[in-house]
C-alpha positions in Angstrom: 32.5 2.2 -8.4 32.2 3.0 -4.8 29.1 3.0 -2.9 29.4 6.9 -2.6 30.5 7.3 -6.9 27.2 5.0 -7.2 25.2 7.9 -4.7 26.0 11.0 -6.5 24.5 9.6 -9.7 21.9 11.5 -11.0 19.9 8.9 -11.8 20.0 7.3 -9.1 18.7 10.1 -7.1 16.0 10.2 -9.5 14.7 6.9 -8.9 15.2 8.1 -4.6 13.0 11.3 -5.2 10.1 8.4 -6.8 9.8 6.8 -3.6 9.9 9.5 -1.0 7.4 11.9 -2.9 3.8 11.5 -1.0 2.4 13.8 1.3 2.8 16.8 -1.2 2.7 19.4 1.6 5.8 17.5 3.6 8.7 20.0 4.0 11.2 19.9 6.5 13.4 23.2 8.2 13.5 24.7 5.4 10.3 24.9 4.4 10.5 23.6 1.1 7.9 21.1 0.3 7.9 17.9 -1.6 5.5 20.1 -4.3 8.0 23.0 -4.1 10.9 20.3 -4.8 9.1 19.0 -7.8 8.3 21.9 -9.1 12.4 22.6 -10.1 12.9 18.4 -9.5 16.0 18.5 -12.7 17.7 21.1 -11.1 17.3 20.4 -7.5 18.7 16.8 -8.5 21.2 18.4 -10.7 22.4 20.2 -8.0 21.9 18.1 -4.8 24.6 15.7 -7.1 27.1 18.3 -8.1 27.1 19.1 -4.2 27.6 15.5 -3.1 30.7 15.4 -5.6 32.3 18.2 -4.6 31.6 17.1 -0.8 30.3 20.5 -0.6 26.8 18.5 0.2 25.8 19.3 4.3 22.4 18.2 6.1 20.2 20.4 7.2 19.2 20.7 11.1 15.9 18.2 11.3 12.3 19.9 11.7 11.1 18.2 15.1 7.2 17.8 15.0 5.2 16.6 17.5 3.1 14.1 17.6 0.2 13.4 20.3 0.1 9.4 21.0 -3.7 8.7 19.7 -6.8 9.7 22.0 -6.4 11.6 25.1 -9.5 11.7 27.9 -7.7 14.4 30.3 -8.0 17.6 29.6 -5.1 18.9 31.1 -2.3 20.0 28.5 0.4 19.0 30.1 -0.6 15.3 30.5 -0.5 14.4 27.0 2.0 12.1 25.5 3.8 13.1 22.3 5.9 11.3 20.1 8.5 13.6 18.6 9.2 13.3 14.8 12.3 14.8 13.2 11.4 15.2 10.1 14.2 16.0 7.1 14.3 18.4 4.2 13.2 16.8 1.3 16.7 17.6 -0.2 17.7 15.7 2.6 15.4 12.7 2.4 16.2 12.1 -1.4 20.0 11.5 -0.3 19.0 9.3 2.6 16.1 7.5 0.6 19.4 7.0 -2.1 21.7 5.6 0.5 18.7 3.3 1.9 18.8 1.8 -2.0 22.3 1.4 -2.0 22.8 -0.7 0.8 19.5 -1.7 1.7 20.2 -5.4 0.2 23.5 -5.2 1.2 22.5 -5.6 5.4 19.5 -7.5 5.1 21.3 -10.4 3.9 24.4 -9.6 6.3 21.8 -9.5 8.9 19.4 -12.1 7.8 16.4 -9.1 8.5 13.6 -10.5 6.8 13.6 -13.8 8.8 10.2 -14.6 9.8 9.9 -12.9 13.3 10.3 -9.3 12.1 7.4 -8.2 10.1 8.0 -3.9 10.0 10.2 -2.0 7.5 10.7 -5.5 5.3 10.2 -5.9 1.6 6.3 -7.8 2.1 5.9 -7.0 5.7 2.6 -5.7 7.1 0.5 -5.8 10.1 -1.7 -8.2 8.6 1.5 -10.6 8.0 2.0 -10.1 11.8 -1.4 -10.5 13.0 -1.6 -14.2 11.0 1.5 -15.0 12.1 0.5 -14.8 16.0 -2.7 -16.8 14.8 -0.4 -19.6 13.4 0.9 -20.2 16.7 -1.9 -20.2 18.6 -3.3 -22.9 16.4 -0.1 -24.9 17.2 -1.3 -24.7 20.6 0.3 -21.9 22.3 -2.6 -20.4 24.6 -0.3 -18.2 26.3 1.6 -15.2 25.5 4.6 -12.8 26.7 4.1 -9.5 25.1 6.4 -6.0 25.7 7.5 -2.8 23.6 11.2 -1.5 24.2 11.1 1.8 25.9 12.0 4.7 24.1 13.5 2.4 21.3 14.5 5.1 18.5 15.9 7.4 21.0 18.0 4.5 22.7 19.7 3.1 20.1 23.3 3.2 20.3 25.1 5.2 17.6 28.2 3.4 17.7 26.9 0.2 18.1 24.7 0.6 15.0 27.5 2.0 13.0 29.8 -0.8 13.5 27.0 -3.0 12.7 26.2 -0.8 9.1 30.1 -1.0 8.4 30.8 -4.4 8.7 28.7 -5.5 6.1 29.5 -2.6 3.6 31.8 -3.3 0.3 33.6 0.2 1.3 33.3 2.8 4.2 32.6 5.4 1.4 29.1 6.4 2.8 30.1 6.0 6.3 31.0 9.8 7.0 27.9 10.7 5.3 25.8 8.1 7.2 27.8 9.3 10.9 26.6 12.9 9.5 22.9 11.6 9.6 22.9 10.0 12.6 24.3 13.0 14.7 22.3 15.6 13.2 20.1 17.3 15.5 16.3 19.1 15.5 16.7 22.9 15.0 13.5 24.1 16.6 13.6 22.6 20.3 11.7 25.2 21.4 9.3 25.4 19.8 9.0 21.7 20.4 8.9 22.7 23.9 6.0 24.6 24.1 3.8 22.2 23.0 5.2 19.2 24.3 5.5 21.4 28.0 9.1 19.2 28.3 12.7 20.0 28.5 14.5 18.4 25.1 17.8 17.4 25.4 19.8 16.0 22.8 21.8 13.2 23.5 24.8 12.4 20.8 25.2 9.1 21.9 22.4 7.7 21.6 19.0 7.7 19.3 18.1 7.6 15.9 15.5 10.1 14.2 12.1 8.8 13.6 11.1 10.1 10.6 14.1 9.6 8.6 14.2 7.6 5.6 17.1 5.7 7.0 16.0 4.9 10.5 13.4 2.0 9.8 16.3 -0.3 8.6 18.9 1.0 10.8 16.3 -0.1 13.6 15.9 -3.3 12.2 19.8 -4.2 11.7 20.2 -3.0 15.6 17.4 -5.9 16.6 18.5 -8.4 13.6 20.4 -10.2 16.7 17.5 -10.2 18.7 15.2 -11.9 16.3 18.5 -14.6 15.5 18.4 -15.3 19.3 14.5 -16.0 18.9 14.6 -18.3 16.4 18.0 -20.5 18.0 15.8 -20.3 21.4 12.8 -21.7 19.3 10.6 -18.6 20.7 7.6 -18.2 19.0 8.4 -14.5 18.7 6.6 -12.1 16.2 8.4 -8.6 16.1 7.1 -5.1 14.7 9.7 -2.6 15.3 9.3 -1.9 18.9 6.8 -4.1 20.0 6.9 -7.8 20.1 5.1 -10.6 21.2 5.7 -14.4 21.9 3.1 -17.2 21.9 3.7 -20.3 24.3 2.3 -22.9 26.3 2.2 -22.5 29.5 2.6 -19.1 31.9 5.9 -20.5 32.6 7.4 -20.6 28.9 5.8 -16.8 29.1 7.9 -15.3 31.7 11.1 -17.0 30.7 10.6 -15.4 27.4 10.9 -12.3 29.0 14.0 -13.2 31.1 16.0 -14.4 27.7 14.7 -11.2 25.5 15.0 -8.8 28.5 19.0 -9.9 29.5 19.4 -10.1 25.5 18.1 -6.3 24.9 20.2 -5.2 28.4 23.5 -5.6 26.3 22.1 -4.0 24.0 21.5 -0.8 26.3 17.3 -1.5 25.7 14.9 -1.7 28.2 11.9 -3.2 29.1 8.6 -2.3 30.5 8.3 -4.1 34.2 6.8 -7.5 34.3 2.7 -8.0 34.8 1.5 -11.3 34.9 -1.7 -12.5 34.9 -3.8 -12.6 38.2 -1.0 -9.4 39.5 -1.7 -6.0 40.6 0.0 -3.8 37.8 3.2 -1.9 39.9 2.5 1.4 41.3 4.4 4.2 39.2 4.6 2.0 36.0 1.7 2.9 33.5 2.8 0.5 30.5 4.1 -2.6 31.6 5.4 -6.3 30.1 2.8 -8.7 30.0 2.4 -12.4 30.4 -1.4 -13.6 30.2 -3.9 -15.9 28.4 -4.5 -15.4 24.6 -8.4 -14.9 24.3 -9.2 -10.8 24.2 -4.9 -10.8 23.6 -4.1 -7.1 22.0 -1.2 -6.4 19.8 -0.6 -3.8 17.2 -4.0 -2.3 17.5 -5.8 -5.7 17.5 -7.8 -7.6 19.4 -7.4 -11.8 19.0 -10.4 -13.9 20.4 -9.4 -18.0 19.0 -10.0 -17.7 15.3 -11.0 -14.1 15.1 -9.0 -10.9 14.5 -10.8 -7.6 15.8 -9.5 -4.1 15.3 -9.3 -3.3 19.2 -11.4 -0.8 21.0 -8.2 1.9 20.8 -8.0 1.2 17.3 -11.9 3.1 16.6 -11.0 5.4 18.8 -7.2 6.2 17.0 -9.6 6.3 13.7 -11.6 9.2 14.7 -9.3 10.5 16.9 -7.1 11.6 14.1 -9.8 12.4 11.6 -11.4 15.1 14.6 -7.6 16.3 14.4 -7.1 17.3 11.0 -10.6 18.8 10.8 -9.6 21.2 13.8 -6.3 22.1 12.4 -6.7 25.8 11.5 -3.5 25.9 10.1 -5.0 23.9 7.1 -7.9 25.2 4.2 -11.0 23.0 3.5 -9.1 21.9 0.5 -5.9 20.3 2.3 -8.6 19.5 5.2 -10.4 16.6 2.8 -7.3 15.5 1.9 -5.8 14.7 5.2 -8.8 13.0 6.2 -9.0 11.3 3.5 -5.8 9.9 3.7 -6.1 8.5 7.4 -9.4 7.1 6.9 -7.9 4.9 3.3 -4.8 4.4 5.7 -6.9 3.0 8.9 -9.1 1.1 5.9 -6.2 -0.6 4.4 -5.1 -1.5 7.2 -7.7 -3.2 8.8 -9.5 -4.9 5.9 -8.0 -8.3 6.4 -9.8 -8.5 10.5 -12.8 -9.7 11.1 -14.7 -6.7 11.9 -18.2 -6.2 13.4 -20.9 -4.1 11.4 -21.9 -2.3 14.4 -18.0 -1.1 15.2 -18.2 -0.1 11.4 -21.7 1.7 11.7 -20.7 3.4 15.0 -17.2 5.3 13.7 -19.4 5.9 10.5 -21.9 7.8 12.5 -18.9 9.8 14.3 -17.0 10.6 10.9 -20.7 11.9 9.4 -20.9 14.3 12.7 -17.2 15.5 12.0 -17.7 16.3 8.7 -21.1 18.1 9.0 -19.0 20.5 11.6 -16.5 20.9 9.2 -19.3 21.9 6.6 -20.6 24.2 9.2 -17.3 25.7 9.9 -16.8 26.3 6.0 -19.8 28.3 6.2 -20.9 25.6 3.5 -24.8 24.6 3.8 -25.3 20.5 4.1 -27.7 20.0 0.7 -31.2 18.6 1.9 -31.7 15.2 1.7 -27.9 14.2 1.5 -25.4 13.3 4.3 -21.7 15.7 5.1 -20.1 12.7 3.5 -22.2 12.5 0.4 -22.2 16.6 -0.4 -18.3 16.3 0.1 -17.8 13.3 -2.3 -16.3 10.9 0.3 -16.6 7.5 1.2 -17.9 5.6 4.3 -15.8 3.4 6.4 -17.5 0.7 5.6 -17.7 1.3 1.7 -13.8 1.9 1.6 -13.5 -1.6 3.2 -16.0 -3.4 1.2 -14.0 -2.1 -2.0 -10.7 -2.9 -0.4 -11.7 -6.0 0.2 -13.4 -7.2 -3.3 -10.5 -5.8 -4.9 -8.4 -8.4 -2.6 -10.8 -11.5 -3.7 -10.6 -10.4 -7.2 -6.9 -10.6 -6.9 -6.9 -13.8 -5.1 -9.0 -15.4 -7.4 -7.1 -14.2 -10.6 -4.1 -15.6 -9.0 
């Protein structure tokens, strides 16, 4: 059987849809969410494979949806920073989510991609993995460190490049038109996009793949799989999570060659990287991000904060935490009902997250104090009276920050210890 006999399998679909259906509400163009899709699932999957046999199957145009980067202090609209999500019909994402099966094991051995310096979008990867990883080099006696993101990764990465890459490791080419077809297709609501995002989109079919598709995470990590091979023949210390990497070394020296071998390595690529800041410098006028070589205690990376032995969730992080919280509780668009469950979700999310660090009480008690004021508006808002004597989160049935990481974290022991 071809890859693409093997994809319009019904039951192999079926096992997609498993793995794709979360956010129930989700729905792309279309408007057809993941509760409308399972709602006729047999004969949407019926049909999505009678399509696909009789190559009648097309994408839809991709939903783009905009997202503000964490906390903002100005004021002013047009200064915020979004990044732009292109979102698929579910229809859409079951296909993709089936390809991503298919071949999934196929290019991570081609590719070597789970390999000890990329720790995003691989089968036991996490933050947490990351975050000790960088901790294991320090303790090998690396006090300094080179860290950078790639600048507008996703919507750099060239198409042709990464489909060469995808179809030289394939059995067959029988998903490549399919997969071409994904890469190329473009947002159908620019703008709309536009008005909120106050910028001109442009759609460039040469390069970029869409964040938000089921197939982009590995595609990303088969485009940098050479990167992280060049890392580990130059003996860099280098820990990678999708865009952003860091690399732990010796002396300032060792720092800023790092960034010589991983910035001419990512150039023939067609990546970029942020401009150069080394310690004790003045950052460069006109550059607001920039690469940077300095010492390890107070280092951040990935939302974290590393003093010697100690892992803190970084200032930003707090802030991210209730940033997004105070966001779902002021989306209008939303009832009470899907309200709580948004903020549910990204308070478990940040909790799971962040359970391994060594956090302080009084961080804890602070965002707890700010997620109890949120909620009591929300209350008020609802027209919904606070009952006397009990807190917003206790009359709404929810859980602190700090009990959702106490229970994260005795289930962890527990499983520790059992194992």
């Amino acid at each position: 059987m071809t890859l693409y006999d093997q994809l319009i399998d019904t039951s192999n679909l079926r096992n997609a849809w498993r793995l794709i259906h979360k956010r129930p509400q989700s729905a792309g163009i279309d408007e057809v969410s993941i509760n409308d899709f399972r709602d006729r699932l047999e004969t949407e999957l019926g049909k999505l494979s009678e399509d696909l046999a009789s190559t009648k199957y097309r994408p839809k145009r991709l939903k783009g949806h905009p997202l503000e980067k964490g906390k903002n202090t100005s004021r002013l609209a047009d200064s915020k920073e979004y990044r732009v999500l292109k979102i698929p019909t579910v229809r859409d994402r079951v296909v993709q989510k089936c390809i991503e099966q298919l071949i999934g094991s196929t290019l991570e051995k081609k590719y070597k991609l789970n390999n000890g310096v990329s720790f995003a979008y691989i089968k036991g990867g996490s933050v947490e993995k990351a975050a000790l990883k960088v901790r294991e080099y320090y303790f090998a006696g690396n006090g300094w460190y080179y860290k950078a993101d790639i600048k507008g990764f996703f919507d750099n990465i060239n198409k042709d490049q990464l489909l060469k890459l995808i179809r030289a490791a394939l059995p067959d080419d029988s998903l490549m038109p399919l997969i071409e077809v994904f890469l190329k297709v473009d947002i159908a609501n620019a703008k709309d996009l536009q008005k909120v995002t106050k910028k001109r989109y442009e759609y460039d079919p040469l390069v970029g793949v869409a964040q938000g598709s089921p197939l982009s995470p590995l595609f990303a990590n088969v485009f940098l799989s050479s990167l992280d091979q060049l890392a580990k023949k130059k003996k860099l210390n280098m820990v990678r999570y999708a865009d952003d990497l860091i690399v732990l070394t010796k002396d300032k020296d060792s720092a800023i060659a790092a960034h010589d071998i991983i910035s001419n390595h990512l150039d023939s690529l067609g990546l970029e990287l942020h401009k150069l800041l080394v310690k004790g410098d003045l950052p460069e006028k006109g550059h607001t991000k920039h690469s940077i070589v300095s010492t390890y205690s107070g280092m951040q990376f990935l939302g974290l904060m590393f003093k010697g032995s100690k892992i803190y969730p970084s200032g930003k992080s707090f802030d991210n935490a209730i940033y997004t919280v105070r966001r779902a509780a002021n989306n209008k668009s939303l009832s009470l009902v899907k309200k709580l469950i948004s903020i549910e979700a990204r308070i478990q999310g940040w909790c799971s997250a962040y359970a391994f660090t060594d956090y302080r009480k009084e961080s804890i008690d602070r965002v707890d104090k700010l997620l109890e004021d949120v909620m009591s508006k929300v209350l008020r808002k609802s027209d919904l009276k606070q009952i006397h004597g009990k807190t917003a989160l206790e009359a709404l049935g929810m859980a602190t920050y700090q009990s959702r990481l106490d229970s994260i974290r005795d289930k962890r022991e527990k499983k520790a210890a059992q194992s």
